[in-house]
C-alpha atoms as a printed R data frame, in Angstrom:
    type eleno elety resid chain resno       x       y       z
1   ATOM     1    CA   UNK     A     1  -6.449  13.752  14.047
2   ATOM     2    CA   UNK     A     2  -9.820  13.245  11.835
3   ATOM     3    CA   UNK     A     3 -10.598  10.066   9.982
4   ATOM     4    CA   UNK     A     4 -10.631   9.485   6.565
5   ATOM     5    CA   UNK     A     5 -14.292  10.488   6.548
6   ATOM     6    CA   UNK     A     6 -13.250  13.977   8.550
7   ATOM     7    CA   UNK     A     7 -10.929  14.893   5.607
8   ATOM     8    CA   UNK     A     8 -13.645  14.971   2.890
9   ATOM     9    CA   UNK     A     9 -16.194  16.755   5.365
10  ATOM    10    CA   UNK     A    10 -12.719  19.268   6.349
11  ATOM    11    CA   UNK     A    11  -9.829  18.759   3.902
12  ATOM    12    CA   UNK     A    12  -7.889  21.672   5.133
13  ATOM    13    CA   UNK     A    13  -7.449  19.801   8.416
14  ATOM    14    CA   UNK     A    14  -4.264  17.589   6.717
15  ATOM    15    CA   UNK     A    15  -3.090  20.841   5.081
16  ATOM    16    CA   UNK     A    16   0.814  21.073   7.382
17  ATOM    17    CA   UNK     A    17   1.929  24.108   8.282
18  ATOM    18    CA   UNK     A    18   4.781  23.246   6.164
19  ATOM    19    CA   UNK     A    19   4.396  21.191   3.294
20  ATOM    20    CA   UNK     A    20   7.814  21.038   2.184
21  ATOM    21    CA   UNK     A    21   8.798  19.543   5.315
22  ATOM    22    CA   UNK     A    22  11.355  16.519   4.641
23  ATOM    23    CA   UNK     A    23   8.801  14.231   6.937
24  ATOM    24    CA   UNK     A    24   6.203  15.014   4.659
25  ATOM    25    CA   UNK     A    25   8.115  15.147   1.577
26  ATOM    26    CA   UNK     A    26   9.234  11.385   2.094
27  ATOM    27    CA   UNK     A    27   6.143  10.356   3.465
28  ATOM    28    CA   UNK     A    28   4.448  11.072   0.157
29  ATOM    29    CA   UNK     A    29   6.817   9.680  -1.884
30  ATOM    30    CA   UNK     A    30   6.741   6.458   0.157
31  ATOM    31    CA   UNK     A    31   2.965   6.283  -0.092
32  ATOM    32    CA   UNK     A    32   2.936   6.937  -3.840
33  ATOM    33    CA   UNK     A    33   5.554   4.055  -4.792
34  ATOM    34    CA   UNK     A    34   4.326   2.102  -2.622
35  ATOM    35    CA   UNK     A    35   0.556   2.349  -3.809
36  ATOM    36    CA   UNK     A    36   2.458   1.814  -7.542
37  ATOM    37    CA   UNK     A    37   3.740  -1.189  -6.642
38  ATOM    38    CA   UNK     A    38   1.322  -2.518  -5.568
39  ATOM    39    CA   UNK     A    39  -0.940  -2.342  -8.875
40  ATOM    40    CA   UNK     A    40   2.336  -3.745 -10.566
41  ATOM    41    CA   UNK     A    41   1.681  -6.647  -8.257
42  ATOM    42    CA   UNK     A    42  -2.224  -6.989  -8.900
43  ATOM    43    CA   UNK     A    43  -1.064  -6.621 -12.869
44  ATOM    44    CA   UNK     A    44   1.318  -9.387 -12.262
45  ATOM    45    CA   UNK     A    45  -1.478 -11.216 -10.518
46  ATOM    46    CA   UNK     A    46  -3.434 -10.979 -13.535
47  ATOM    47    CA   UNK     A    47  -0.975 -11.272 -16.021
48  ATOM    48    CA   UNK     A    48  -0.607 -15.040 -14.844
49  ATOM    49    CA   UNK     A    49  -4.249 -15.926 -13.921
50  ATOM    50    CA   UNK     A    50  -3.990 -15.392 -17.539
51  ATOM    51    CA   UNK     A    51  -1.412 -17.631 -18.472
52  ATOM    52    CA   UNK     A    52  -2.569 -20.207 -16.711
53  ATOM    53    CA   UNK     A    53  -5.953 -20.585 -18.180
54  ATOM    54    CA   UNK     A    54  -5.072 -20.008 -21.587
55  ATOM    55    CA   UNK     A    55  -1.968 -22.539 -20.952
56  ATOM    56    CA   UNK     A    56  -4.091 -25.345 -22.803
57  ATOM    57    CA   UNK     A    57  -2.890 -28.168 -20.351
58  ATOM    58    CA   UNK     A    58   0.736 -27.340 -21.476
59  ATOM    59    CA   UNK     A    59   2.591 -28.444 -18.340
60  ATOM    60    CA   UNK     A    60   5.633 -25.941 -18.903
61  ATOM    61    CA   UNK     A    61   3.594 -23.145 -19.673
62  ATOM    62    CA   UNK     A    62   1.475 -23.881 -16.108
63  ATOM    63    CA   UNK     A    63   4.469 -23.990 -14.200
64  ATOM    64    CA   UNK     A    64   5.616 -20.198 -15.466
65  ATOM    65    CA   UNK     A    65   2.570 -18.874 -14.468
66  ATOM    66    CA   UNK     A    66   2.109 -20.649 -11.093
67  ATOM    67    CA   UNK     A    67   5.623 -19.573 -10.140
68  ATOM    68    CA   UNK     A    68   4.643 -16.148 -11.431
69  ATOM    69    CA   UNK     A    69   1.409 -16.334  -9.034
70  ATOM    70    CA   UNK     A    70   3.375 -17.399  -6.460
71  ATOM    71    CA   UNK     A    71   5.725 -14.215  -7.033
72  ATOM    72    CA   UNK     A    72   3.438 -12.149  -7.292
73  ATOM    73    CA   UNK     A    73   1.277 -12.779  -4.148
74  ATOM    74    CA   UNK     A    74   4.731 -12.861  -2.028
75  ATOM    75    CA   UNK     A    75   5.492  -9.439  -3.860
76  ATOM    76    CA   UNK     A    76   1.575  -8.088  -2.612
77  ATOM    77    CA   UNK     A    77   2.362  -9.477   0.910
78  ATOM    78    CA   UNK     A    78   5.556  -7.710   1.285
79  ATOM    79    CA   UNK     A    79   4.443  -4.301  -0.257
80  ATOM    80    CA   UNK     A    80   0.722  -4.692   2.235
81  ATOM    81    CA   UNK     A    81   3.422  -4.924   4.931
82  ATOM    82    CA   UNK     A    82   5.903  -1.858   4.081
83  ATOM    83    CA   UNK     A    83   2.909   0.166   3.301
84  ATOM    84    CA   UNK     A    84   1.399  -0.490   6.780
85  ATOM    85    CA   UNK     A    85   4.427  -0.029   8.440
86  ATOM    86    CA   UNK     A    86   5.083   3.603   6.509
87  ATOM    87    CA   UNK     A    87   1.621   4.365   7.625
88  ATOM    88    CA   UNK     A    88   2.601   3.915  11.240
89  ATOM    89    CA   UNK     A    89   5.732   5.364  11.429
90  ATOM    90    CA   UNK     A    90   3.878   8.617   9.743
91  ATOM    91    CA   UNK     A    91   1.060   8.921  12.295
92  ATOM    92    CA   UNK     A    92   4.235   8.029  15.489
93  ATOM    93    CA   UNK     A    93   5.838  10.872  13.682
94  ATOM    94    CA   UNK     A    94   2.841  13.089  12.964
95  ATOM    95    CA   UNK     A    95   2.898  13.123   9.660
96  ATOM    96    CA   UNK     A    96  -0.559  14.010   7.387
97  ATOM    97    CA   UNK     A    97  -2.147  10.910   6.186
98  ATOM    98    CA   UNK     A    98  -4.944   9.910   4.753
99  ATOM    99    CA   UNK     A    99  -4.572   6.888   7.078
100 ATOM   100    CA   UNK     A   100  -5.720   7.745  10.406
101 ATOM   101    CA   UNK     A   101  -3.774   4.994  13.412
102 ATOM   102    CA   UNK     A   102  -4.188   7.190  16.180
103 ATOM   103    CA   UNK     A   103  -7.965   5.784  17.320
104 ATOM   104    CA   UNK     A   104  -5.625   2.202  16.850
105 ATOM   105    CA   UNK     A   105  -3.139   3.157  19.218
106 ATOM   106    CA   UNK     A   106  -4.800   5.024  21.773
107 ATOM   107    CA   UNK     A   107  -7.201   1.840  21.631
108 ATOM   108    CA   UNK     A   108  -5.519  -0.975  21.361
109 ATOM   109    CA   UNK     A   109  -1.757  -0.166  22.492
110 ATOM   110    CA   UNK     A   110  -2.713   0.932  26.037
């Protein structure tokens, strides 16, 4: 399989022989929620960096948004995980991805 810099130089080498395939079907859809999650997390992220500087030394208000933070960064963590985990399973199952873990494991897995 080609790197992510060998699919812009040859996209057609992702293109499956059969793109309907379930494999491929779920392995999309995994990707995509999991890449939307995670910018629900970095908005969360955000959301109480926010809240926490504009809290004006209000003690209750500092506590919502570390907790949120704290959330948040858990919620990140966990979604990094699953997506790195789908990625793997997809390339043991050879399944198109942009992500390419095949170098990885014929390097490092030996």
């Amino acid at each position: 399989m080609l790197g992510i810099s060998g699919f812009f130089n040859n996209p057609g080498s992702y293109v499956n022989k059969n793109p309907n395939a379930l494999g491929v079907v779920i392995g999309n859809l995994l990707t995509i929620a999991l890449s939307i999650t995670g910018l629900i997390t970095l908005v969360f992220i955000i959301i109480a960096g926010f809240g926490y500087m504009s809290s004006s030394g209000d003690q209750g208000q500092m506590e919502k948004s570390k907790k949120t933070l704290t959330s948040a960064i858990i919620g990140l963590v966990v979604v990094l995980f699953a997506f790195f985990i789908t990625q793997v399973l997809m390339s043991l199952f050879n399944v198109p991805s942009f992500f390419d873990f095949t170098n990885f494991f014929n390097t490092y897995l030996k």
